[in-house]
Steps between C-alpha positions, in 0.01 A plus 500: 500500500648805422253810667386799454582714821274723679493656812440154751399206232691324203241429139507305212288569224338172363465347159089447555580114442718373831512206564596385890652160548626302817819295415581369831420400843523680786795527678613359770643760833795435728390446797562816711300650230225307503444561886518852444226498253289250726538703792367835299227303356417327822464835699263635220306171476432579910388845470294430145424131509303523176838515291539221274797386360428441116735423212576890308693544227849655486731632204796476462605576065272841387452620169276693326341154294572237824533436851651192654526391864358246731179471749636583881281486815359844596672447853846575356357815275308565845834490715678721192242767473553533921860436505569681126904442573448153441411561150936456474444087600141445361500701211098513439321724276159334538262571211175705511245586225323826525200598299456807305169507473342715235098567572257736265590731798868465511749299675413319787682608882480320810632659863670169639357377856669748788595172672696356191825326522615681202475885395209570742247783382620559199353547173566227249376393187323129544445269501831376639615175692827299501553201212380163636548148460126397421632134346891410519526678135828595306352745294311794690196625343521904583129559386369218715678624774348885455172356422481310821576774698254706382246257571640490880590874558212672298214201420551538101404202338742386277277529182459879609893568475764492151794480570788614276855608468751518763607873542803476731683363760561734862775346797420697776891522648458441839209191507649361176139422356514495150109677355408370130219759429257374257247693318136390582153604330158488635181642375347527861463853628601575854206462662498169412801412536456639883196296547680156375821629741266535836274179444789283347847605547705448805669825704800539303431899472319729714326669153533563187469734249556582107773764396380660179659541174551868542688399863717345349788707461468641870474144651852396390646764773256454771642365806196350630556187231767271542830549321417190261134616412656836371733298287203327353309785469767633252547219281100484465442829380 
């Protein structure tokens, strides 16, 4: 991967076509560093026993047509994103896909939960969730994976959702998360969209909201979205 700069995250512009691949098993850890990342996980798994410790995928080769890497448990990226110096012995730049999701009204935003793990009450564009294991698969299916979470974060049916090209990928520096926007269309208006979100969707944000095409060019300095989104925002215009 060879980024773009700005002022806190790396980006890659994408092809429209990637392709994400795992081509090999985890890892194993020495063991001093496997007790470190137990004893993280086990003091979060105390205080928020509802964490689960599912399969994620990480990359490890980036270009603008493919991404390779391997699925890891989300206890190591959890013990990395807590600990972020020991991204220098596990190396993990777990994958997310983020929506950008284009409605008659404009692009979909959602205000993440105040109580989030990650980026707390700020503006994103969604929906958004790490990449998955949902089967023991090689090949990852990136449109799948953004169509599933915007069944679970918003309540869009599938059928209601296109997906199409990936946009670009965002490594926030410090968490290492690696964001693979992908542009979404819907014809639902917000209000419906709102109405599927409260009856269907589970708490991922506190509300949402649709930024206009004629907000456009002010949202990609506001503060009040996330660093990524604003990067999105740019290469959507």
């Amino acid at each position: 991967m060879q980024p773009n700069m700005t002022e806190a995250c790396t980006f890659l512009p994408l092809d429209g076509t990637l392709a994400v691949q795992a081509t090999r098993a985890m890892p194993p850890l020495p063991d001093a560093l496997e007790a470190e990342v137990e004893a993280i996980w086990a003091q979060a798994r105390a205080a928020r026993p509802g964490l689960f410790n599912g399969r994620v995928f990480t990359a490890e080769n980036i270009t603008p047509s493919g991404i390779t890497g391997h699925w890891t448990e989300f206890r190591r990226v959890f013990a990395q994103m807590r600990a972020p110096a020991l991204f220098g012995v596990l190396g993990l730049r777990p994958l997310a896909v983020v929506g950008v999701l284009r409605t008659p009204g404009g692009v979909l935003l959602g205000q993440r939960a105040h109580d989030a793990i990650y980026q707390p009450g700020r503006w994103q564009t969604c929906p958004a969730g790490s990449v998955e294991s949902r089967g023991g698969e090689e090949r990852v299916d990136l449109a799948a994976q953004i169509l599933a979470e915007a069944e679970e974060e918003l309540g869009l049916p599938p059928a209601s959702v296109a997906a199409g090209a990936a946009l670009v990928a965002v490594e926030h520096p410090r968490t290492h998360i690696l964001d693979i926007a992908l542009a979404l269309e819907t014809r639902l208006h917000l209000p419906e969209i709102l109405t599927l979100w409260q009856n269907r969707a589970n708490r991922e944000y506190a509300t949402l909201d649709v930024l206009p095409p004629d907000g456009m060019a002010a949202a990609v300095d506001d503060e009040r979205l996330t660093e990524q989104t604003r990067l999105f925002l740019r290469h959507a215009r």
